[in-house]
BATI-125919 format. One line per 2 residues: number of its first residue (from 1); for each residue x, y, z of C-alpha. Coordinates in pm, 1 decimal, always signed. Layout:
<rs>
NUM = X,Y,Z; ...
</rs>
This chain:
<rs>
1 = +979.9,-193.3,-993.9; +694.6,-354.0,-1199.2
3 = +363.1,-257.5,-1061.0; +97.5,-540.7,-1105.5
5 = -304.5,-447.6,-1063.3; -560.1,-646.3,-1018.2
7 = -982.6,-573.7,-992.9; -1148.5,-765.7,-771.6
9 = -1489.3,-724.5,-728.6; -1510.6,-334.1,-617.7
11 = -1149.4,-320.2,-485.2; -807.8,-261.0,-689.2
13 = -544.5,-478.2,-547.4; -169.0,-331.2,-610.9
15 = +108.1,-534.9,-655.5; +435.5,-313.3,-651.3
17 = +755.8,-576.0,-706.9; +1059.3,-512.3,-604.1
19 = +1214.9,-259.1,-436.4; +1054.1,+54.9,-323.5
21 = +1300.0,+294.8,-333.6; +1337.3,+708.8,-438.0
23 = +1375.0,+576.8,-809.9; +1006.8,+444.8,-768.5
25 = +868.3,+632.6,-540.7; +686.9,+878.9,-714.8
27 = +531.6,+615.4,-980.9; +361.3,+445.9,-722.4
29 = +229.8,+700.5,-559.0; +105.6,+859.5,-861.5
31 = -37.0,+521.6,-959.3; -220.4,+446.4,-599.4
33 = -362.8,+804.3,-596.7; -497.7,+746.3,-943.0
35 = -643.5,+418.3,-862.5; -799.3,+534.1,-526.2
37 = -993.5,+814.2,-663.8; -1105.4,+604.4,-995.7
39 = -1199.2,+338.6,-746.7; -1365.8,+546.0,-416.3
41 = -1082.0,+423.6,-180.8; -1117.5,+64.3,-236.2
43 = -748.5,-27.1,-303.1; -496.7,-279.7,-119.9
45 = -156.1,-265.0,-173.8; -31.8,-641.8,-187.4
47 = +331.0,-575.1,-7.4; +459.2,-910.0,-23.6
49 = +707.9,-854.2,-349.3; +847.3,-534.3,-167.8
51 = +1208.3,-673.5,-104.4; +1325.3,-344.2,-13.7
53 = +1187.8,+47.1,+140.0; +1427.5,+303.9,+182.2
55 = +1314.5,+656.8,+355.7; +1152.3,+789.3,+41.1
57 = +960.6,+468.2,+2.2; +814.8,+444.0,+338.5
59 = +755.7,+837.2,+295.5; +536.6,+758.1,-7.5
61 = +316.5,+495.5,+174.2; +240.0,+787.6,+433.7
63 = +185.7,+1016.2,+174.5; -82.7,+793.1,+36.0
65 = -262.5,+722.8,+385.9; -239.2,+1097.3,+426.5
67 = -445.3,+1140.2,+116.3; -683.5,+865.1,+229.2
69 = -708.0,+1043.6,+612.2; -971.7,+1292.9,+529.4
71 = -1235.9,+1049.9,+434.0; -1157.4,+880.7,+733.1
73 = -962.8,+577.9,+535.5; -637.1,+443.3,+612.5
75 = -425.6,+250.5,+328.8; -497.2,-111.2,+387.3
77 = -184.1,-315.9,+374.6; -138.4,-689.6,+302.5
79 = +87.0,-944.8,+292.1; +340.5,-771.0,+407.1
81 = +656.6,-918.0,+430.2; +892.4,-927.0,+734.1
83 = +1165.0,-662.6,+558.3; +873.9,-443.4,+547.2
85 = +743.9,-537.1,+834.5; +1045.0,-416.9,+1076.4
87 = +1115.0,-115.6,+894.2; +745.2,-41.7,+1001.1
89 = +774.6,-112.0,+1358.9; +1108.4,+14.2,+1412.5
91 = +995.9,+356.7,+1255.0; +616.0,+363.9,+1461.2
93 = +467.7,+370.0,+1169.9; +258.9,+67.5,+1172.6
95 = +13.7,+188.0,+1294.0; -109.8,+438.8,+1034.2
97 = -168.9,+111.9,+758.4; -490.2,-133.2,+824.6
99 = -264.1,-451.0,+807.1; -417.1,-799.8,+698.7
101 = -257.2,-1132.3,+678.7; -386.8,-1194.3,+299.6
103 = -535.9,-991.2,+5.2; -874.4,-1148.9,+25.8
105 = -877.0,-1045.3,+402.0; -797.3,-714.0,+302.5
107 = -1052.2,-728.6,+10.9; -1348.5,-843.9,+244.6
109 = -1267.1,-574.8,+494.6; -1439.8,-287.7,+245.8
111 = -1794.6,-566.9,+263.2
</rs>
């Protein structure tokens, strides 16, 4: 998995592509905790290059919403593709992410 970042204005945008899997797990969530405390909470994860999640992956994003919880944040989602998308549902976890069509959606949503 290559992990693409992006500053825009005040907000990090992540772009993890590929599969998110137990190999990569634990470098994106090292990377998104790093980036959310360097950048207050502002961060998006772009999901639309995830082509995959297995258990471990989908752990991680709850692990990172988790950390995000006690400042009353959730981890903001976007793009996220339909793979992703069912694997959400069908595990209930949908709702802990703040979901948005696009990044710039997502981005305008910490204005």
């Amino acid at each position: 998995m290559e992990i693409k970042i992006e500053q825009r204005c005040a907000v990090t945008l992540v772009r993890p592509e590929g599969p998110l899997t137990s190999a990569e797990a634990e470098t994106l969530k090292s990377t998104m905790l790093e980036l959310i405390e360097e950048n207050l909470g502002r961060v998006v994860l772009d999901a639309s290059e995830i082509a995959y999640v297995d258990s471990r992956g989908l752990e991680t994003l709850v692990e990172v919403t988790q950390e995000l919880a006690p400042g009353g944040k959730a981890l903001k989602l976007c793009a996220v593709n339909e793979t992703l998308q069912q694997v959400l549902d069908l595990t209930d976890l949908a709702s802990q992410f703040e979901q948005f069509e696009d990044a710039n959606s997502a981005i305008r949503s910490f204005l």
